[in-house]
C-alpha positions as CSV (number, residue, x, y, z in Angstrom):
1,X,-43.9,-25.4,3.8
2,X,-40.8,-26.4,6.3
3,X,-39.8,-24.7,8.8
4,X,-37.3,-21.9,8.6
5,X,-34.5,-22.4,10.8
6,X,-32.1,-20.4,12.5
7,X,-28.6,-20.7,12.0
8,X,-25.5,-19.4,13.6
9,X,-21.8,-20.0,11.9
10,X,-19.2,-19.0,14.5
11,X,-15.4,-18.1,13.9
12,X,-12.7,-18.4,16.9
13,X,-14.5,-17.4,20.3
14,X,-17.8,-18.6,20.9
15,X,-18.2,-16.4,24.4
16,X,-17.5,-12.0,23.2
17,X,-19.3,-9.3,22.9
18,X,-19.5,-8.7,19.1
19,X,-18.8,-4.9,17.9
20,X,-19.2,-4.4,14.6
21,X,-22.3,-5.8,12.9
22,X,-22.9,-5.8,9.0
23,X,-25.6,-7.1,6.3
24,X,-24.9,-8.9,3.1
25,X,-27.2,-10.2,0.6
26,X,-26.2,-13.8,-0.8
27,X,-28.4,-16.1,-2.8
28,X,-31.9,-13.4,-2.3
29,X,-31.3,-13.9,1.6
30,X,-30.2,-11.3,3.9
31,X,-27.2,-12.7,6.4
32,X,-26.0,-10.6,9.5
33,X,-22.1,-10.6,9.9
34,X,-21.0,-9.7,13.7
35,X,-17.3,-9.4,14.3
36,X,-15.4,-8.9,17.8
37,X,-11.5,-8.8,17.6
38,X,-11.3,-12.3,18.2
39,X,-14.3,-13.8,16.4
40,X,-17.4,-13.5,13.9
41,X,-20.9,-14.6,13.7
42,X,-22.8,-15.6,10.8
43,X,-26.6,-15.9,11.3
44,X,-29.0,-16.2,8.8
45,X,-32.6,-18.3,8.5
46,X,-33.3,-20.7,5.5
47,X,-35.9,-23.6,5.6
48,X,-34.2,-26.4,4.2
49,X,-31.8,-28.2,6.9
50,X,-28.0,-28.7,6.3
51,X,-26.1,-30.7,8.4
52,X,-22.7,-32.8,8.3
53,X,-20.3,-32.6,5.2
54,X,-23.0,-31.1,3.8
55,X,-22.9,-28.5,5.0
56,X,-20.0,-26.5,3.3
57,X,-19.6,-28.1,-0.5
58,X,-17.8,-25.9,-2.4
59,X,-19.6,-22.7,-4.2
60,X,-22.6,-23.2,-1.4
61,X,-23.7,-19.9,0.3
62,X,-22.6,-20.9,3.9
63,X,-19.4,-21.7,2.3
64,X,-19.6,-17.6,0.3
65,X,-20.5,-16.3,3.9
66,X,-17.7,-17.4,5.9
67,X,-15.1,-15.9,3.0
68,X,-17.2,-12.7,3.2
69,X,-16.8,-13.0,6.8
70,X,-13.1,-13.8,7.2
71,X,-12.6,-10.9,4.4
72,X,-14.9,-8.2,7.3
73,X,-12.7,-9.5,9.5
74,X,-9.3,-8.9,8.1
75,X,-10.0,-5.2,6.8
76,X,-12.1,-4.1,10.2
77,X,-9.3,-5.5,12.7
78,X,-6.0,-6.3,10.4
79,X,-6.1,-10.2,10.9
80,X,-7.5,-12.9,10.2
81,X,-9.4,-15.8,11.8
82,X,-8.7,-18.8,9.8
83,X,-6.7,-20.8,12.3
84,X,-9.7,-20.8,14.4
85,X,-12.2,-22.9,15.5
86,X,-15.9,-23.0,13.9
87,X,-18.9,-24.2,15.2
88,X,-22.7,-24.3,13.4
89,X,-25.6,-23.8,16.0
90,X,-29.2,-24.8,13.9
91,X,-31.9,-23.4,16.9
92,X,-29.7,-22.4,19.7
93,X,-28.0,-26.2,19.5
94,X,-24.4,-26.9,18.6
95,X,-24.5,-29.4,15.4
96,X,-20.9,-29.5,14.1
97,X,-17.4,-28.4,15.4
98,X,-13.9,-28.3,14.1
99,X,-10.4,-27.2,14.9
100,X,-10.0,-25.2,11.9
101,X,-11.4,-24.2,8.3
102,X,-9.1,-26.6,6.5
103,X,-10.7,-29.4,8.2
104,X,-14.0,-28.8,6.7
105,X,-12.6,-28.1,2.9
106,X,-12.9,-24.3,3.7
107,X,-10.4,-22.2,2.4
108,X,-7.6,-21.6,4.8
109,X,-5.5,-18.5,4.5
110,X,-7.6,-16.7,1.3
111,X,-6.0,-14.0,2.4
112,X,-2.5,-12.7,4.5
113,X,-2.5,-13.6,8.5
114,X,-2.0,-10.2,9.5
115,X,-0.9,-6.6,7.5
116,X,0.4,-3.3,8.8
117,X,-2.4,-1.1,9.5
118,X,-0.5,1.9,10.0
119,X,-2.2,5.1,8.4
120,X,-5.6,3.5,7.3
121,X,-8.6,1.9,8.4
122,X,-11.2,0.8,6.8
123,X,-15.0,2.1,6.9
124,X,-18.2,0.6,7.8
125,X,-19.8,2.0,4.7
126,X,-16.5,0.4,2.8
127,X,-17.1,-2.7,4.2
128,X,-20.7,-2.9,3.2
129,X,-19.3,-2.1,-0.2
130,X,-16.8,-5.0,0.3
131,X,-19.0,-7.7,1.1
132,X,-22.5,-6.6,-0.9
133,X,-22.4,-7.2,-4.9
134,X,-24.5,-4.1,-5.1
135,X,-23.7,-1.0,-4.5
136,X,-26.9,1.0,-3.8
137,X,-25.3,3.8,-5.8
138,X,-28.1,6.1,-7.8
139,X,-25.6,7.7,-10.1
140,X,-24.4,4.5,-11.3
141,X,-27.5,3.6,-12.2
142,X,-27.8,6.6,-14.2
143,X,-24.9,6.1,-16.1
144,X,-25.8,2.4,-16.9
145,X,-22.3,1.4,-15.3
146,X,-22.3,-2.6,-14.7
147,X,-21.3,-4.1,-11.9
148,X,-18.3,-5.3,-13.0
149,X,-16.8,-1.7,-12.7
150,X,-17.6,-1.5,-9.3
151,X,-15.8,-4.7,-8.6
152,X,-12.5,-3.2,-10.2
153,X,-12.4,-1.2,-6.2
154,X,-13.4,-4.3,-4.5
155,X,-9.9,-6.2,-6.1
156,X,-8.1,-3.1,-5.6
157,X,-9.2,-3.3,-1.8
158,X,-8.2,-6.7,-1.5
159,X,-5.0,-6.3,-3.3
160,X,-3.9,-3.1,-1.0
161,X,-4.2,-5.3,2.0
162,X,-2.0,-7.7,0.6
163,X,0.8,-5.2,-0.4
164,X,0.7,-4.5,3.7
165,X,1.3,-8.2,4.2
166,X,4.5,-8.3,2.8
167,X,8.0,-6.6,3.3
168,X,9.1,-7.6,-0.1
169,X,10.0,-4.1,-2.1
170,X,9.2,-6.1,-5.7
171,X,6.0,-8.0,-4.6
172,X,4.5,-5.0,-2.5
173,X,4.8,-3.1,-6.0
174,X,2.9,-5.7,-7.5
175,X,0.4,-5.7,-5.3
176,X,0.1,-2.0,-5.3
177,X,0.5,-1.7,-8.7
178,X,-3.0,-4.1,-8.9
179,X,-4.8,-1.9,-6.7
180,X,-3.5,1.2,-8.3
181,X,-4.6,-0.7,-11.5
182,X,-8.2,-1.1,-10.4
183,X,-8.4,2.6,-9.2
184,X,-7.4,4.2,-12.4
185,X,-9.5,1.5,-14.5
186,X,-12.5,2.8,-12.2
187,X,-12.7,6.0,-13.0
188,X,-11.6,5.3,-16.9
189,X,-14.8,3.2,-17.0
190,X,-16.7,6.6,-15.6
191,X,-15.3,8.7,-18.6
192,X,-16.4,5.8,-21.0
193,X,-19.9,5.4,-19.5
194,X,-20.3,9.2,-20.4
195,X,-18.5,9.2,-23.7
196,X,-20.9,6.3,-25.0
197,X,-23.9,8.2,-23.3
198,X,-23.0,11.2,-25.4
199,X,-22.6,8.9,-28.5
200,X,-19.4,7.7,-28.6
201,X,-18.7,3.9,-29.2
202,X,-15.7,2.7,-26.9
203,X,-15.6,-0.5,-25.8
204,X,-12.5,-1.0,-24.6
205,X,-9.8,1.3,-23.4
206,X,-6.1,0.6,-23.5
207,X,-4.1,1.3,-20.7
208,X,-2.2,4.3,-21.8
209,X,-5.6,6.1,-21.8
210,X,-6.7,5.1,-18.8
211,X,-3.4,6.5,-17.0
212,X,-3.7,9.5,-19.1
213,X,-7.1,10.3,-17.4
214,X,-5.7,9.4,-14.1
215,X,-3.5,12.1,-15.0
216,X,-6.8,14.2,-15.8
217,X,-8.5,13.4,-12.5
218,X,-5.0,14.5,-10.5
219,X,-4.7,17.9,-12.4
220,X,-2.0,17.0,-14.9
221,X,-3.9,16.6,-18.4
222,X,-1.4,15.2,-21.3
223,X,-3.3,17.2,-23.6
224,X,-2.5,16.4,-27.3
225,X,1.6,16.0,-26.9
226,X,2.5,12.8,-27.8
227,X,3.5,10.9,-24.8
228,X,4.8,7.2,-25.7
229,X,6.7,4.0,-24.6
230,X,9.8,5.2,-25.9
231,X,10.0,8.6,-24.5
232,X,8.8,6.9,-20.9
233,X,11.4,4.5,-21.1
234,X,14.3,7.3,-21.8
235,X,12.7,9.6,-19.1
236,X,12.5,7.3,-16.9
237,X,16.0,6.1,-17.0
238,X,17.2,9.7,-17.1
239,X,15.9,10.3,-13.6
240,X,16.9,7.0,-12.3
241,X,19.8,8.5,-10.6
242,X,17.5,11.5,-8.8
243,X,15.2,8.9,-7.5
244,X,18.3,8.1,-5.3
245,X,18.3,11.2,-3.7
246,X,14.6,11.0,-2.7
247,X,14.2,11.0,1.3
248,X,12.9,8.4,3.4
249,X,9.9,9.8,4.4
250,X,8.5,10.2,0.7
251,X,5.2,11.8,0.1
252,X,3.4,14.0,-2.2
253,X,3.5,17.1,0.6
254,X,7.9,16.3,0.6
255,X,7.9,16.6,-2.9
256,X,6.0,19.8,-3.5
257,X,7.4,21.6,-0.5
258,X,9.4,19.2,2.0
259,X,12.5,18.1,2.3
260,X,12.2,16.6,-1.1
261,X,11.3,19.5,-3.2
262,X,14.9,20.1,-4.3
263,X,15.4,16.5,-5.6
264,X,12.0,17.1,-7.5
265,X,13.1,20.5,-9.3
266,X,15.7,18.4,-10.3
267,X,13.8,15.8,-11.8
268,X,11.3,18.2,-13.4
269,X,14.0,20.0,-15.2
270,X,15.4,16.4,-16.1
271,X,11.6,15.8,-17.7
272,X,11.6,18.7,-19.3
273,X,14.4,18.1,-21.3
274,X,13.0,14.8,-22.2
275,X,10.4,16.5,-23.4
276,X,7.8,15.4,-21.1
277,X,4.1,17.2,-20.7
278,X,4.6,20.5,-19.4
279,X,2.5,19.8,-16.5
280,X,4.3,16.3,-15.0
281,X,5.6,17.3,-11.7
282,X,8.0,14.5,-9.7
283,X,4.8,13.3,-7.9
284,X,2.8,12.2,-10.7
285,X,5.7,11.3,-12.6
286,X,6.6,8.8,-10.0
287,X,3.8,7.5,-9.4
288,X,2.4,6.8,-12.2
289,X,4.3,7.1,-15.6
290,X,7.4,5.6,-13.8
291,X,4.9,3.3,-11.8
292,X,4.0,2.4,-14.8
293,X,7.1,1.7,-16.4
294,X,7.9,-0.8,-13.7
295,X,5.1,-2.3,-14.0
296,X,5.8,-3.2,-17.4
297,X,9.3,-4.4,-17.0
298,X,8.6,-6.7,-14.2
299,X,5.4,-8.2,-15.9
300,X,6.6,-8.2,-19.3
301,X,10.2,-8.5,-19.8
302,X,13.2,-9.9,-18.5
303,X,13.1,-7.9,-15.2
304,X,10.7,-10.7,-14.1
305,X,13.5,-12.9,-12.6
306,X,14.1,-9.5,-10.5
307,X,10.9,-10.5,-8.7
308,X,12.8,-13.1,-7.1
309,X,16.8,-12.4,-7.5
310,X,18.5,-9.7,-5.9
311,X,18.1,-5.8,-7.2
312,X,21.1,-3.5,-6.8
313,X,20.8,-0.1,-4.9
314,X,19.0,1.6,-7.4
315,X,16.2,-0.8,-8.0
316,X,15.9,-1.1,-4.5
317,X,15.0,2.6,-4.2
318,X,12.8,3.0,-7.0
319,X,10.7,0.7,-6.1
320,X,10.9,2.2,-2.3
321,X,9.7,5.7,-3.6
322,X,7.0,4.0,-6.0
323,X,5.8,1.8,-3.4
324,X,5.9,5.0,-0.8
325,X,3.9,7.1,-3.5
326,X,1.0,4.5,-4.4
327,X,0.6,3.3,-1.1
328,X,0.1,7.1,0.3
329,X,-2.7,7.8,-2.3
330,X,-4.1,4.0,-2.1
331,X,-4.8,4.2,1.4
332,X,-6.1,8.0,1.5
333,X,-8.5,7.1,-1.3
334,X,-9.2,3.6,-2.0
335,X,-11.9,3.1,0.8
336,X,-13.8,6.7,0.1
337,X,-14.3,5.7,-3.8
338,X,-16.0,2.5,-2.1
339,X,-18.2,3.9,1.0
340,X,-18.3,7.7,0.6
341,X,-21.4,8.8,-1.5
342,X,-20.1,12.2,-1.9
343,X,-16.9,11.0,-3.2
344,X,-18.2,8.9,-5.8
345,X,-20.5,11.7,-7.0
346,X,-17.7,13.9,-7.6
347,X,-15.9,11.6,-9.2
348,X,-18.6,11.1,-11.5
349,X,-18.4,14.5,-12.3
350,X,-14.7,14.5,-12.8
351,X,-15.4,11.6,-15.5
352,X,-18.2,13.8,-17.3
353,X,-15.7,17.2,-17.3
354,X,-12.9,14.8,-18.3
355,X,-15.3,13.3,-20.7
356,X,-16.2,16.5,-22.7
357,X,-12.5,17.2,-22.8
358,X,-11.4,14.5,-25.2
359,X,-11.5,14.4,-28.6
């Protein structure tokens, strides 16, 4: 049997005190992930040698490892360490060097330089999350939910980052719109794990059902009204003007008693006589039906040269107040559904009371 050796993959500085240390599974072999502000450490044993170009062919673990790496990196410390130097060390000996990632076929800036970490932080238990394929989370396992619903959070995480890597007003919605996206089709899978467990037979779930048990999950059920593209579309342009009047400091405490609860009267009253549900205030209105509605326009229609023409004042500062609105719930939510056990247990028992709602 040969020899297991030791094997140490190192990212920027080769000499600092590492602070953060994680654990990831890859290929049935456990690898330890150390990160420092200005580097990381991949070590991990395996018997077979690698050396030379060799060493990183596309698809290979050690390749898998450094992108799970340079991914604990960015969300722990807000930047990332691509431009940097790596080294391999098999037994305490160096065996390769390079200046950068690029020059070993690695991919080279996977993800934004550097974002604006202002107002979150990411987790240690969201970071395990992050990086592991498995989640370790009994009540999924009880509900037969797949894997592939748990990775819906892990490219909402990765798309959140990238909204706070760019100043853009209509790629920042796109981005958030993404993570939002992955959110809300979460929890949708939740309520159709329990629906099929109770007998139902959905498969798959269009997306005006999976907002309207967003809307659920925040306290604003649709109920039976009928709620559809065309009485969106004329709400949302009936407002259009109020959203102008909506403060700089947007947030879902201005709106329900700040300094922007008189602009959101107004544009409940405006709802109202569009006939909206009874129970849309301006926050969840905003957010997500006219979140929505953008979302559509600029991936669907014509508005998609507005992604990279100029908007006039009032696009401007929809998409400001959208943007304002997903990115305050994103970042106060996003990494709990991922690391906190207690949060993903009650939302499991939001989806089964949701679940037992609908028809």
């Amino acid at each position: 049997m040969a020899k297991a050796r030791q094997y140490e993959i190192v990212l920027g500085e080769k000499k600092t005190k590492y602070r953060k240390a994680y654990r990831c599974t890859q290929r049935n072999m456990t690898v330890a992930i150390n990160l420092s502000k200005m580097a990381a450490c991949i070590e991990f044993r395996i018997s077979s040698e690698m050396s030379g170009d060799h060493f990183f062919p596309e698809g290979s673990m050690s390749s898998l490892v450094v992108e799970k790496a340079l991914l604990a990196h960015l969300l722990v410390y807000g930047v990332e360490l691509c431009g940097s130097e790596i080294c391999v060390i098999r037994d305490g000996e160096l065996v390769l060097r390079a200046d950068s990632l690029a020059e070993l076929g690695l991919k080279d800036k996977a993800l934004p330089a550097s974002v604006n970490r202002e107002g979150w932080a990411c987790p240690d238990e969201a970071v395990h999350a992050m990086i592991n394929r498995a989640r370790h989370c009994p009540v999924f396992d009880d509900l037969g939910i797949e894997n592939d619903v748990a990775e819906k959070l892990r490219a909402a995480a990765v798309a959140f980052v990238r909204s706070r890597a760019t100043k853009d007003l209509a790629m920042k919605f796109l981005y958030l719109w993404v993570s939002f996206n992955g959110m809300y089709g979460f929890f949708s899978s939740l309520v159709r794990a329990h629906r099929n467990k109770a007998g139902a037979s959905e498969r798959n779930t269009a997306e005006w059902k999976q907002l309207r048990r967003m809307h659920s999950l925040l306290g604003a059920s649709c109920g039976q009204q009928e709620w559809n593209k065309r009485k969106r579309d004329a709400a949302c342009k009936a407002v259009a003007s109020r959203v102008c009047e909506v403060g700089s400091n947007v947030t879902r405490a201005s709106l329900s008693s700040g300094e922007d609860a008189g602009v959101a009267r107004a544009i409940e009253e405006v709802l109202q006589a569009e006939n909206a549900p009874r129970n849309f205030d301006a926050w969840r209105f905003l957010m997500i039906e006219m979140g929505y509605w953008l979302r559509c326009n600029y991936f669907h229609s014509s508005w998609q040269m507005k992604l990279y023409g100029e908007r006039h004042g009032v696009e401007e500062r929809r998409l400001f107040v959208v943007n304002s609105l997903l990115d305050e719930y994103i970042r106060s939510n996003l990494f709990r559904w991922l690391g906190d056990a207690e949060v993903v247990e009650g939302l499991v028992e939001d989806a089964r009371r949701i679940a037992k709602q609908e028809p």
